[in-house]
DSSP file (Angstrom, degrees, kcal/mol; ACC not computed):
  #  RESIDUE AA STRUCTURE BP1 BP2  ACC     N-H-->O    O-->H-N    N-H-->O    O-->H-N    TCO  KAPPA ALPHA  PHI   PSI    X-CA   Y-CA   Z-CA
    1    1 A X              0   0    0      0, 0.0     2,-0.2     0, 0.0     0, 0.0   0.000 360.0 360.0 360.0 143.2   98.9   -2.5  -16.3
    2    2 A X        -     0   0    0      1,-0.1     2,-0.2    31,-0.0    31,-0.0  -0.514 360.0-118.1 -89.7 127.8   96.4   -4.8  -14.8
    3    3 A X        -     0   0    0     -2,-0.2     2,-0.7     1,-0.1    29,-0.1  -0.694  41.6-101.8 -88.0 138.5   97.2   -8.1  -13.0
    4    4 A X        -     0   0    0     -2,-0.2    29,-0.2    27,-0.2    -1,-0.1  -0.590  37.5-116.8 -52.3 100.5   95.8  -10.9  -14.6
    5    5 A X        -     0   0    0     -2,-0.7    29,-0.2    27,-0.2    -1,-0.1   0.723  24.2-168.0 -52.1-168.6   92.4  -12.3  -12.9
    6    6 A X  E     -a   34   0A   0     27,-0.9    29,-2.0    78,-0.2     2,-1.0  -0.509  14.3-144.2-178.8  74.0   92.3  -15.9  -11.5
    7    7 A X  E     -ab  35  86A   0     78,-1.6     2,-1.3    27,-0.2    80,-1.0  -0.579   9.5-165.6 -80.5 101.7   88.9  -17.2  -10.6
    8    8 A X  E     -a   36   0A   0     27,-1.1    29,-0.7    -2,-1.0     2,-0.1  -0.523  14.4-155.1 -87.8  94.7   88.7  -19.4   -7.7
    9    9 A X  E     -a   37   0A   0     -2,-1.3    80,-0.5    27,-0.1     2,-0.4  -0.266  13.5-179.0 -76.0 123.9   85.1  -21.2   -7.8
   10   10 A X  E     +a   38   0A   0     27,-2.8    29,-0.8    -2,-0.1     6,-0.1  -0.980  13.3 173.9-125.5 146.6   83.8  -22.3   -4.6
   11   11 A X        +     0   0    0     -2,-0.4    30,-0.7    78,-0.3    31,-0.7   0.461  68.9  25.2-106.2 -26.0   80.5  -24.0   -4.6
   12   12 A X  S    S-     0   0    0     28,-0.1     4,-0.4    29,-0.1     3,-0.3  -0.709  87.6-100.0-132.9 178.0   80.2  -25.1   -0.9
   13   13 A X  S  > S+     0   0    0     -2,-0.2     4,-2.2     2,-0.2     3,-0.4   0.983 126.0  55.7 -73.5 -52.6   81.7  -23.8    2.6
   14   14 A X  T  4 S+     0   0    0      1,-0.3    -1,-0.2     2,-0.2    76,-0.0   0.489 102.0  45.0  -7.7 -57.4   84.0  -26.5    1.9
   15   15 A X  T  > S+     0   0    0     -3,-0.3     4,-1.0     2,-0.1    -1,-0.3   0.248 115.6  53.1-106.0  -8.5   85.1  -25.7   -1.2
   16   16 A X  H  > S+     0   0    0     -3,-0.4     4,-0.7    -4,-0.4     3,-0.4   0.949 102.3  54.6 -80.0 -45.1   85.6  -22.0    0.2
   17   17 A X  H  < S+     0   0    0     -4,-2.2     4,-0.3     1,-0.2    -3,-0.2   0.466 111.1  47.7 -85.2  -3.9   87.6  -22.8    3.0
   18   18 A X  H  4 S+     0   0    0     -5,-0.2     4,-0.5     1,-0.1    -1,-0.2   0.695 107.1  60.6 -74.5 -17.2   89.9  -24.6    0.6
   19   19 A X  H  X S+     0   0    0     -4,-1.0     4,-1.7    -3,-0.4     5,-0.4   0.565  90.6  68.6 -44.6 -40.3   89.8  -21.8   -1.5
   20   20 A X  H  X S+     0   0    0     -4,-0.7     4,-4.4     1,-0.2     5,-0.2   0.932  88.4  54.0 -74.5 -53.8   91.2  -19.5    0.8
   21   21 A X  H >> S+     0   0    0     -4,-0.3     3,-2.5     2,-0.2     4,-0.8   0.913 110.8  56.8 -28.3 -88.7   94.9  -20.4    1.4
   22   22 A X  H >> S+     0   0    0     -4,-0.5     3,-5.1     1,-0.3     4,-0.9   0.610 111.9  43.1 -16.6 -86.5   95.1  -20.2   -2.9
   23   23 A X  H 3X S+     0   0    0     -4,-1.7     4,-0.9     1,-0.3    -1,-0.3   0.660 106.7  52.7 -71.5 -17.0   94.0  -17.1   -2.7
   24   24 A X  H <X S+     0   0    0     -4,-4.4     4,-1.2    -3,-2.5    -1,-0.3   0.879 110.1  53.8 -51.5 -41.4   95.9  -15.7    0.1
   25   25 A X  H <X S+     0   0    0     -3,-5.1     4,-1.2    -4,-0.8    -2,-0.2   0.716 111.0  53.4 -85.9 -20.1   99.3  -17.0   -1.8
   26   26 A X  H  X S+     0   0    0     -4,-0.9     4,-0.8    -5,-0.2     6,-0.2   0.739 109.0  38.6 -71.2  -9.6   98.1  -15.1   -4.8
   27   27 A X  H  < S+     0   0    0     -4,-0.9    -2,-0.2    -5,-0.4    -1,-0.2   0.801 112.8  56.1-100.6 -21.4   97.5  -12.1   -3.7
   28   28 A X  H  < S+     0   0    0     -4,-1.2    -2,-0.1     1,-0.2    -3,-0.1   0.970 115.2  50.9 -68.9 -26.0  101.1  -12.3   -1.1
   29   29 A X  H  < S-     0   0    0     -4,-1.2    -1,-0.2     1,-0.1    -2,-0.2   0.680  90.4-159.7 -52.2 -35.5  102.8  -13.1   -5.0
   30   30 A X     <  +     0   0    0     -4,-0.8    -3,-0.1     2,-0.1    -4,-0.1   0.377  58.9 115.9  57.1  -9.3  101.2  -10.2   -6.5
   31   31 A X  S    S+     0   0    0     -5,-0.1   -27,-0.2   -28,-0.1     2,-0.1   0.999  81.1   7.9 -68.0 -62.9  101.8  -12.0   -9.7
   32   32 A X  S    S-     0   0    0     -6,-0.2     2,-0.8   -29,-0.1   -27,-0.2  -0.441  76.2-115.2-109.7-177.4   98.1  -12.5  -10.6
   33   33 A X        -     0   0    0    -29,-0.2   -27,-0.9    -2,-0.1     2,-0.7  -0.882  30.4-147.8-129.4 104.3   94.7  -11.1   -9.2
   34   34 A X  E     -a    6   0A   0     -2,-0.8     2,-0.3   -11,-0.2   -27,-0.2  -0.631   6.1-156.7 -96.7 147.7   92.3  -13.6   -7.7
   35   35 A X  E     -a    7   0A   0    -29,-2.0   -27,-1.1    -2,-0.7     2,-0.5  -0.990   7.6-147.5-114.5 119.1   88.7  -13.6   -7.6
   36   36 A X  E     -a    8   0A   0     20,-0.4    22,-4.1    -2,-0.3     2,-0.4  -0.795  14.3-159.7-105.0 121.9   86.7  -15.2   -5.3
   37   37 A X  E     -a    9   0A   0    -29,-0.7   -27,-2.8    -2,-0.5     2,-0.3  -0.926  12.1-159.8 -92.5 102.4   83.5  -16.5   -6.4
   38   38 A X  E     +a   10   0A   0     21,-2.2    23,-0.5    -2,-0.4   -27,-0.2  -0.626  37.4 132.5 -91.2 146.5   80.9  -17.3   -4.4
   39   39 A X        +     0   0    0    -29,-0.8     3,-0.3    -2,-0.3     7,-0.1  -0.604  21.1  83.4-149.5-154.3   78.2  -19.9   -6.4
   40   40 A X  S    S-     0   0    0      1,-0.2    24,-1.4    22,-0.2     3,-0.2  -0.347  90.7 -41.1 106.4-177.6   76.5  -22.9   -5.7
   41   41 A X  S    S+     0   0    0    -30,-0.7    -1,-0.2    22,-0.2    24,-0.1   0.776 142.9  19.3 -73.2 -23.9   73.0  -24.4   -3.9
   42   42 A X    >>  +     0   0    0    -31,-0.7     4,-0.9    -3,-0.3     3,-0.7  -0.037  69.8 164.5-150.1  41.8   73.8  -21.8   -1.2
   43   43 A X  H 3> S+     0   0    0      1,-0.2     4,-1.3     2,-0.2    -1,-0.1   0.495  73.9  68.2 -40.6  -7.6   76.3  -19.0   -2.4
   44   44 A X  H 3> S+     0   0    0     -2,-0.3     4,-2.5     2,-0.2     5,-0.3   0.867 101.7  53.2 -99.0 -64.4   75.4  -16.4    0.9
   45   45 A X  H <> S+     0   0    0     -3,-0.7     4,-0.5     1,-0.2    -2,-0.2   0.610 102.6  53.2 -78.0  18.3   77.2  -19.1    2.8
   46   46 A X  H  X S+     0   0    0     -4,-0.9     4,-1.5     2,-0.2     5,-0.2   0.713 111.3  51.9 -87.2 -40.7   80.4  -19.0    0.5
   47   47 A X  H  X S+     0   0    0     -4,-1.3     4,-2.2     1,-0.2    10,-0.3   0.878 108.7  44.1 -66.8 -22.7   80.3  -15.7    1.3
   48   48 A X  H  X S+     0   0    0     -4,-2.5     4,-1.8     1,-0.2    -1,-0.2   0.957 106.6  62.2 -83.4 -33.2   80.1  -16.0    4.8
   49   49 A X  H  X S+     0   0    0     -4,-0.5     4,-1.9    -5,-0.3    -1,-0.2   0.847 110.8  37.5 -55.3 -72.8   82.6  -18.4    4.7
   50   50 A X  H  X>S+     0   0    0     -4,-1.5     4,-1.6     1,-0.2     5,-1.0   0.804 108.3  57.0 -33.0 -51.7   85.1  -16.0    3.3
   51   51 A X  H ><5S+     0   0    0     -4,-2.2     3,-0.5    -5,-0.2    -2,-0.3   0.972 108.7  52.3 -70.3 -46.6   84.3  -13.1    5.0
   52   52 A X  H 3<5S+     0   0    0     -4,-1.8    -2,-0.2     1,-0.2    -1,-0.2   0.952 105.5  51.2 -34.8 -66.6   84.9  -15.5    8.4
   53   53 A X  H 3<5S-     0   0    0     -4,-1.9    -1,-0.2    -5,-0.1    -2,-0.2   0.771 131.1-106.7 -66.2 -22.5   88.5  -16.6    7.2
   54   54 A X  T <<5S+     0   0    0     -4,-1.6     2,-0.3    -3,-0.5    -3,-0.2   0.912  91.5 106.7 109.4  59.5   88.9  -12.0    6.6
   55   55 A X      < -     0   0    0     -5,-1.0    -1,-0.4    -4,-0.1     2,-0.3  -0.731  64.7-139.4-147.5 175.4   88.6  -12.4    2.5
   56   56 A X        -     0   0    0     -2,-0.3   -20,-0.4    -4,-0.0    -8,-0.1  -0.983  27.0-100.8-141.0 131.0   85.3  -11.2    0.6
   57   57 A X        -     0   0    0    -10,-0.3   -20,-0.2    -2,-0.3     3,-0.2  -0.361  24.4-152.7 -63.9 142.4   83.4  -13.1   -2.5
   58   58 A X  S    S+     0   0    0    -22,-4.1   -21,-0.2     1,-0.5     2,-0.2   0.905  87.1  13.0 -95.9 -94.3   84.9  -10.6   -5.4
   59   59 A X        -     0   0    0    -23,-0.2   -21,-2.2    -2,-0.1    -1,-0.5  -0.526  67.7-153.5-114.5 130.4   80.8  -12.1   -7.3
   60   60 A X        -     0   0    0    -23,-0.2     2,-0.4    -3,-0.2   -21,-0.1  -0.654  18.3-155.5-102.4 159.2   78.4  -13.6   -5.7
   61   61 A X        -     0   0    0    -23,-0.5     2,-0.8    -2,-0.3   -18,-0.1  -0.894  31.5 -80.0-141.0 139.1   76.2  -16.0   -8.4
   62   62 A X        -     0   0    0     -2,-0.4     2,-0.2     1,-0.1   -22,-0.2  -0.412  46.1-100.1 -79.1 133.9   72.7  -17.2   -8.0
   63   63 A X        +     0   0    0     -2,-0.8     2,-0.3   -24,-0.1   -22,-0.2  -0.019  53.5 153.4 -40.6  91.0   71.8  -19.6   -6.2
   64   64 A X        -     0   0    0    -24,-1.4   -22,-0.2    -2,-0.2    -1,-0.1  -0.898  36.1-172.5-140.9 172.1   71.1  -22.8   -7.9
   65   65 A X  S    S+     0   0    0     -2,-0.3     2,-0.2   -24,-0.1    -1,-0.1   0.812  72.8  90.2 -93.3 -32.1   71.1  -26.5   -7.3
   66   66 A X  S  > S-     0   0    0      1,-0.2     4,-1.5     4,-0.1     5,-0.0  -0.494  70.1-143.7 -99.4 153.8   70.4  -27.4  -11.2
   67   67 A X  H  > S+     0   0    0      2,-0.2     4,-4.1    -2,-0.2     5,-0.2   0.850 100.8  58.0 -58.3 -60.7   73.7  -27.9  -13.5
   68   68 A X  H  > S+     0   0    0      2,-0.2     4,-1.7     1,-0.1     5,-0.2   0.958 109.8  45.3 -49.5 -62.9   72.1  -26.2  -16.8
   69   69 A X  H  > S+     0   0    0      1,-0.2     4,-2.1     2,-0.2     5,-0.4   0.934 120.1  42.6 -73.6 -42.6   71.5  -22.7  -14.5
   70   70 A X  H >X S+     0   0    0     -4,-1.5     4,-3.6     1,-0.2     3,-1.9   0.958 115.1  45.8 -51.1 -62.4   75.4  -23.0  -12.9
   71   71 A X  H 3X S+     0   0    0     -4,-4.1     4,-2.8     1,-0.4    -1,-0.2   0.893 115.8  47.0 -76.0 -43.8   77.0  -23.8  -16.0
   72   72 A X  H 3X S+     0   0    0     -4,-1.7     4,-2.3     1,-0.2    -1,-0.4   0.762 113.5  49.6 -63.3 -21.4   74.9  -21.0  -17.7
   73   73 A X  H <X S+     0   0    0     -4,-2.1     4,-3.3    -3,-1.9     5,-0.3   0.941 114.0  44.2 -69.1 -58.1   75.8  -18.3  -14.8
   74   74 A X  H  X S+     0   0    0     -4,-3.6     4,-2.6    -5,-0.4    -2,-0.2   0.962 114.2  52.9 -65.6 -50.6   79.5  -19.1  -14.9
   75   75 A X  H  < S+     0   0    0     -4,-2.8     4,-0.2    -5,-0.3    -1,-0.2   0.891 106.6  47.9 -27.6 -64.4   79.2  -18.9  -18.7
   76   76 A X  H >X S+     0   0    0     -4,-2.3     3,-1.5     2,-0.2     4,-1.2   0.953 114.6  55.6 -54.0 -44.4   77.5  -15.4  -19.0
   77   77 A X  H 3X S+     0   0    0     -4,-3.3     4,-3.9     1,-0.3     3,-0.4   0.929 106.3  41.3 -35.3 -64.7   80.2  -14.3  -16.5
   78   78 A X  H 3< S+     0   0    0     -4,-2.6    -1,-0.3    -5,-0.3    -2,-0.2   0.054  99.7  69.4 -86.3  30.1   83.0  -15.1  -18.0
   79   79 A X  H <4 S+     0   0    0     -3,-1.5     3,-0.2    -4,-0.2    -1,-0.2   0.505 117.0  34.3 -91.4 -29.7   81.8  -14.0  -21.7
   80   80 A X  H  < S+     0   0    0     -4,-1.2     2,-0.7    -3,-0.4    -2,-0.2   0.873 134.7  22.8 -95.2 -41.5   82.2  -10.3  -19.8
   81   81 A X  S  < S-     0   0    0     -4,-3.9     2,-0.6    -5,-0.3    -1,-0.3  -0.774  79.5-172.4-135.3 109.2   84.9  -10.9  -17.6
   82   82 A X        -     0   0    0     -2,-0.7     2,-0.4    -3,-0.2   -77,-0.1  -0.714  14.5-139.7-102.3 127.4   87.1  -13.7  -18.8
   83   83 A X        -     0   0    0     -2,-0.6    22,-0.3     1,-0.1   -77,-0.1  -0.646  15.0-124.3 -97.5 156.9   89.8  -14.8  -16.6
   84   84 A X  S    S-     0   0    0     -2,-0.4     2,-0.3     1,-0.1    21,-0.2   0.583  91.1  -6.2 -36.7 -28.8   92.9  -15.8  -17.0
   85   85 A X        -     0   0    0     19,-0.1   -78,-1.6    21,-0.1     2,-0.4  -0.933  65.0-136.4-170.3 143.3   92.7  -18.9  -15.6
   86   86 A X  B     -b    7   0A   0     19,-4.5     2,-0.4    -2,-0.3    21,-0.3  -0.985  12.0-170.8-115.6 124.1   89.9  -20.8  -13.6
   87   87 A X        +     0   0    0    -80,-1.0     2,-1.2    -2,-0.4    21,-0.1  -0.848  11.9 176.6-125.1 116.7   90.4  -23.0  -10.2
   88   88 A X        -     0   0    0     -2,-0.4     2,-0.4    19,-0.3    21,-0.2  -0.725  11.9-155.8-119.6 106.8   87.5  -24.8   -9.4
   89   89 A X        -     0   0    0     -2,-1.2     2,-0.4   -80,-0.5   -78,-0.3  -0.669  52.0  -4.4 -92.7 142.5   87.6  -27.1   -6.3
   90   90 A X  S    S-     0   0    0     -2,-0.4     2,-0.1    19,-0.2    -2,-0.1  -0.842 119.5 -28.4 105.2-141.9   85.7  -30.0   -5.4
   91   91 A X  S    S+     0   0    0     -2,-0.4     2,-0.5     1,-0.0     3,-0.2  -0.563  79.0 142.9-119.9  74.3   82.8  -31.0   -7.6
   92   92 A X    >>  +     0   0    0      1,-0.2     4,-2.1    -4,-0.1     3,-0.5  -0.531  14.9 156.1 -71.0  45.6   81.9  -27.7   -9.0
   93   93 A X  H 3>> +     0   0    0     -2,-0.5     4,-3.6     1,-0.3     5,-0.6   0.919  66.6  68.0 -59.7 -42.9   80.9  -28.8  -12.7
   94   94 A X  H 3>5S+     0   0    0      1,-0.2     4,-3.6    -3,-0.2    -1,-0.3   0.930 107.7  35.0 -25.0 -68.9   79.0  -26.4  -13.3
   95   95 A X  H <>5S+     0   0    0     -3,-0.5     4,-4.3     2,-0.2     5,-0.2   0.893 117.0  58.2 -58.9 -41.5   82.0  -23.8  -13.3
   96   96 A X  H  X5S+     0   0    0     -4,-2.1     4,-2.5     1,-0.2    -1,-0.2   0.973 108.6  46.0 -62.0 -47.6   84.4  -26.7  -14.9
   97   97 A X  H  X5S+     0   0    0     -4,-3.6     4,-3.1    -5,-0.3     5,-0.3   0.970 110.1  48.5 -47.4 -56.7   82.1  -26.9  -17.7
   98   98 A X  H  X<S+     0   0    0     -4,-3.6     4,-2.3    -5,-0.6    -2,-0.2   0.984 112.0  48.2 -59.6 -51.0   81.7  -23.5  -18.4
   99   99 A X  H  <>S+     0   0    0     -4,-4.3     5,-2.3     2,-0.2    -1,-0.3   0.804 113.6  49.7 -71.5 -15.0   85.5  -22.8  -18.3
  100  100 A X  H ><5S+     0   0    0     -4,-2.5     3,-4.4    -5,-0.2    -2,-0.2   0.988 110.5  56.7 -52.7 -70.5   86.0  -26.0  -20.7
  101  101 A X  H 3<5S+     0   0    0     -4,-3.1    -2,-0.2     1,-0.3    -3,-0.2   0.802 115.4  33.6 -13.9 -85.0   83.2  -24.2  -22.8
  102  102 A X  T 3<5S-     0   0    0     -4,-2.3    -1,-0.3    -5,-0.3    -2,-0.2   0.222 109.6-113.2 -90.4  18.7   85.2  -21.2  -23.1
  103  103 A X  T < 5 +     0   0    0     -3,-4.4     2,-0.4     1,-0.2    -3,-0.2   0.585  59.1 147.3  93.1   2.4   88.8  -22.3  -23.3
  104  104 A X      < -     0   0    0     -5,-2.3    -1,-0.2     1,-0.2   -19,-0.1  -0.542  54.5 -87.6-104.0 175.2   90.2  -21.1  -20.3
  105  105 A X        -     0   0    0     -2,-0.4   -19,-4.5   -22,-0.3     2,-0.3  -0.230  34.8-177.8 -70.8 126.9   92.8  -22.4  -18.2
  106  106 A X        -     0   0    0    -21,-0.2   -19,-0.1   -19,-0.1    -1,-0.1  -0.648  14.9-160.6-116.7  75.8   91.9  -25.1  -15.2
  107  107 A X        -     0   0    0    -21,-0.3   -19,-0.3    -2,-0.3     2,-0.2  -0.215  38.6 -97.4 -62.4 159.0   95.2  -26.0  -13.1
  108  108 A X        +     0   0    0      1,-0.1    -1,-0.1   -21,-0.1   -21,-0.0  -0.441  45.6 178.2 -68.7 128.7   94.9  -29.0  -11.3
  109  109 A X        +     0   0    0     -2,-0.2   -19,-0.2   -21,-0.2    -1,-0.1  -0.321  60.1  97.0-130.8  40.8   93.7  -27.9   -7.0
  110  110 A X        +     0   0    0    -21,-0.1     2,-0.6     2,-0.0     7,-0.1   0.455  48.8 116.4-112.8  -2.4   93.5  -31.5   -6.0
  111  111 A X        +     0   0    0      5,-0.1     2,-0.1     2,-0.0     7,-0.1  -0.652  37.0  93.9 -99.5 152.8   96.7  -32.1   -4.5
  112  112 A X  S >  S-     0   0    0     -2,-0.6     3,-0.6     3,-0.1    -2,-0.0  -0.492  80.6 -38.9-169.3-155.4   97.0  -32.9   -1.1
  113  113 A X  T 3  S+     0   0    0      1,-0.2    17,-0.2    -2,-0.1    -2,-0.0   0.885 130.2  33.3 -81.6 -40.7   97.3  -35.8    1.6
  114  114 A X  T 3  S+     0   0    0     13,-0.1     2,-0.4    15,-0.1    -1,-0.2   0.114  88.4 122.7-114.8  15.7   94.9  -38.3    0.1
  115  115 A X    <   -     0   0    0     -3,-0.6     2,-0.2    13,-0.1    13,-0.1  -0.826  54.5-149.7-100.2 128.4   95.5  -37.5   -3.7
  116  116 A X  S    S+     0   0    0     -2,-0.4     2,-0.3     1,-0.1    -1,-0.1   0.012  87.6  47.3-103.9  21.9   96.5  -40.5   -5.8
  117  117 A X  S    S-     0   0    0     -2,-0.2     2,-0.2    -7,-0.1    -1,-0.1  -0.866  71.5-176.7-164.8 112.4   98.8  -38.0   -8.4
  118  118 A X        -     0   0    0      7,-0.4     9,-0.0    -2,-0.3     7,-0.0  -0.757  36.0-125.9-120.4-178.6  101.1  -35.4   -6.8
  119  119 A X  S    S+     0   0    0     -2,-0.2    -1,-0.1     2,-0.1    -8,-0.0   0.667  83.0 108.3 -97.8 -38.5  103.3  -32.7   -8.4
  120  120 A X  S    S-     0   0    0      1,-0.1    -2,-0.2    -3,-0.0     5,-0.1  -0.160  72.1-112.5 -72.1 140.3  106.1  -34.2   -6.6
  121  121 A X        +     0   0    0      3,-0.0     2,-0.1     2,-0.0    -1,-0.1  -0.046  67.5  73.1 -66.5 156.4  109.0  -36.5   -8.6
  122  122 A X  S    S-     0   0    0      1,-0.1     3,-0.0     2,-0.1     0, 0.0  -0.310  76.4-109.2 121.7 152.5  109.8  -40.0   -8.5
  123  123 A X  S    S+     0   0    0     -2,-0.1    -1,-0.1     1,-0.1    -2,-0.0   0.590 109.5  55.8-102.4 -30.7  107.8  -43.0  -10.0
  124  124 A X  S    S+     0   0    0      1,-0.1     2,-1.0    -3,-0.0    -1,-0.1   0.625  70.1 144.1 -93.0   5.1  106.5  -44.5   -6.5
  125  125 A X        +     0   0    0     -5,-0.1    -7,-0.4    -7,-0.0     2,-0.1  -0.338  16.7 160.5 -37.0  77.9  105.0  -41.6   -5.3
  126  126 A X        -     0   0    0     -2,-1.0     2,-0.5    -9,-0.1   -10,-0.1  -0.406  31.3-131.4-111.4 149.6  101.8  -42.4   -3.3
  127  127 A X        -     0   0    0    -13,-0.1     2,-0.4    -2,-0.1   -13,-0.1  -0.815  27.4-108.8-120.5-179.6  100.1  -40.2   -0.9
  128  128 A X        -     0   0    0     -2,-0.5     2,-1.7     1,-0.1   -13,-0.1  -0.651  12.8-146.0 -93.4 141.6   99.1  -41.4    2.4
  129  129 A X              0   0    0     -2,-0.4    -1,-0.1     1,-0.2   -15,-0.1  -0.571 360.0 360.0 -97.6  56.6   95.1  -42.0    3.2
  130  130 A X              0   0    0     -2,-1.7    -1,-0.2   -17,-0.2   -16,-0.1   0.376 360.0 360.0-114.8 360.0   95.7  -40.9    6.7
């Protein structure tokens, strides 16, 4: 049986090199199977990005700047290979849209040091803007 995919959308180096951890702790979990996607204005440097940190873009996407071509790329994709779940960091919309589009699962990859909502318990819970 086949572990369920996990697409982690990176749009920028940025958004790759946050990427990367994730998908390092999925794959040491074995629970699910992530796929790294490279997309974006400049998807050859999401790949490189990856391939620097010792990972490889699972799909590389064509390159575009304009919203309509992203959202339709990530769309066609995932009508053939639908994942399980989508985690798109950053301002990817493109990707966000399309996995709203088609129902699939977004957990939240925005917490962190400067994020005004953490996972963590307690009713004063702030994070620090250092």
């Amino acid at each position: 049986m086949s572990l369920p995919e996990v697409h982690l959308a990176g749009g920028t180096c940025a958004e790759a090199l946050r990427l990367v951890p994730v998908a390092l702790a999925m794959r040491e979990q074995g629970l699910v199977a992530p796929v790294l996607l490279a997309g974006g204005p400049e998807p050859t440097a999401v790949a490189k990005t990856y391939i620097a940190c010792g990972l490889a873009a699972d799909v590389t996407l064509p390159a575009s700047a304009d919203l309509a071509a992203s959202l339709r790329r990530y769309d066609q994709l995932w009508a053939v290979r639908t994942p399980a779940a989508v985690v798109v960091r950053g301002d990817n919309l493109g990707a966000a849209l399309a996995a709203f589009w088609r129902r699939v699962r977004r957990p939240r990859s925005r917490y962190g040091r400067r994020c005004s909502r953490s996972p963590r318990p307690g009713p004063n819970w702030t994070c620090s803007a250092a």
